[in-house]
C-alpha positions as CSV (number, residue, x, y, z in Angstrom):
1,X,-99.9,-78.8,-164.7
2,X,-102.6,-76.9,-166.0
3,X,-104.5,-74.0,-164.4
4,X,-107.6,-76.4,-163.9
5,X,-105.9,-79.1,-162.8
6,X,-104.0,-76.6,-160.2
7,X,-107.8,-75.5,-159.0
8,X,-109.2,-78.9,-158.7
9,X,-106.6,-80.0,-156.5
10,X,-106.9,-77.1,-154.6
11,X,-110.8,-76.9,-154.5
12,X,-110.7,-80.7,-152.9
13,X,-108.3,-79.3,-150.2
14,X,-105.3,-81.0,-151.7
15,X,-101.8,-79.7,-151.1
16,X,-100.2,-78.4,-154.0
17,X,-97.3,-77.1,-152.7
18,X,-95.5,-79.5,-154.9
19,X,-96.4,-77.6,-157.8
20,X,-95.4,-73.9,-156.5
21,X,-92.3,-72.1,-156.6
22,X,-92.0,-70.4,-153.5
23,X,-88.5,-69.3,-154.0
24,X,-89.5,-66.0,-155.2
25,X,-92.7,-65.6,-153.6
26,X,-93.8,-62.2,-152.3
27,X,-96.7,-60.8,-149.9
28,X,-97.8,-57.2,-151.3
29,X,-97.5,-54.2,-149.1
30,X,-95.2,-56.7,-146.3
31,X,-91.7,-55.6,-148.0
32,X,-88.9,-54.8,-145.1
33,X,-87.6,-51.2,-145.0
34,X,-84.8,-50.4,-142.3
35,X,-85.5,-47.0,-140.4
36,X,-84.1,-45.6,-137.4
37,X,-85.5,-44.3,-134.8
38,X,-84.3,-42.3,-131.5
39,X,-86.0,-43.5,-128.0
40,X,-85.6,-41.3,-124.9
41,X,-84.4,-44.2,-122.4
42,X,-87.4,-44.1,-120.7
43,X,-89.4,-45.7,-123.3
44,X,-86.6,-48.1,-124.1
45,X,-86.6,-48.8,-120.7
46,X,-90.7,-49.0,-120.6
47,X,-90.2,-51.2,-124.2
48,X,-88.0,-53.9,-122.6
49,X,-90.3,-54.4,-119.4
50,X,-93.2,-54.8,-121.7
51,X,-91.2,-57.3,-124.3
52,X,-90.3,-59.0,-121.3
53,X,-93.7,-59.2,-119.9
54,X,-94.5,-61.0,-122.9
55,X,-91.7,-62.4,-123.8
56,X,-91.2,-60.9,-127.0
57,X,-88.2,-58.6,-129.1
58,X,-88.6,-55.3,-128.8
59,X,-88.9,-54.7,-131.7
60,X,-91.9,-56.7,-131.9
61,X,-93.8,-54.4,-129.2
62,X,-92.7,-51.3,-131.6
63,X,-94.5,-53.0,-134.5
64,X,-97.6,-54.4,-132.9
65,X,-98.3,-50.5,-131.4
66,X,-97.2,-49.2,-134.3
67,X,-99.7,-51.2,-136.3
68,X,-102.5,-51.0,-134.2
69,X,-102.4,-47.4,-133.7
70,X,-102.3,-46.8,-138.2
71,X,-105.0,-49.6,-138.2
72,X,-107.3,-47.4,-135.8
73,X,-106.2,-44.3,-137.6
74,X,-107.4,-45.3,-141.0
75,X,-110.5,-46.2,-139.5
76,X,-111.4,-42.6,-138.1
C-alpha cells in the first residue's frame, strides 16, 4: 500500500492496523531501564497503604510521584 492510500484510510477514520507492523514498534523516550532503589521501611510501609488504597502495585505509586514531581520540576 502506498503512503496515500495509508493517509486516506486513515483520514476517513478507517483502521489500518492491518497494514502496520507492530512487532517492532517503539514509543520514544518510554524505553524500560531497571534501577534500584533503598526505602527506609517507613515509606515502604507508607507505599503499600497508599497502593492499597488504590489498588494499585507499588511500583506504580513510585512512578506516578515520581513523574509528577519531574513534570512540575520542568515547569519551574
Amino acid at each position: 500500500m502506498k503512503a496515500k492510500e495509508l493517509d486516506k484510510k486513515f483520514d476517513e477514520e478507517k483502521s489500518i492496523l492491518d497494514h502496520l507492523d507492530l512487532s517492532k514498534a517503539r514509543r520514544p523516550n518510554q524505553e524500560q531501564k531497571r534501577v534500584n532503589v533503598d526505602f527506609p521501611l517507613w515509606m515502604i510501609q507508607s507505599l503499600d497503604k497508599e497502593a492499597k488504597r488504590l489498588g494499585v502495585p507499588r511500583q506504580s505509586i513510585i512512578k506516578i510521584w515520581l513523574a509528577e514531581r519531574l513534570n512540575k520540576s520542568a515547569t519551574i
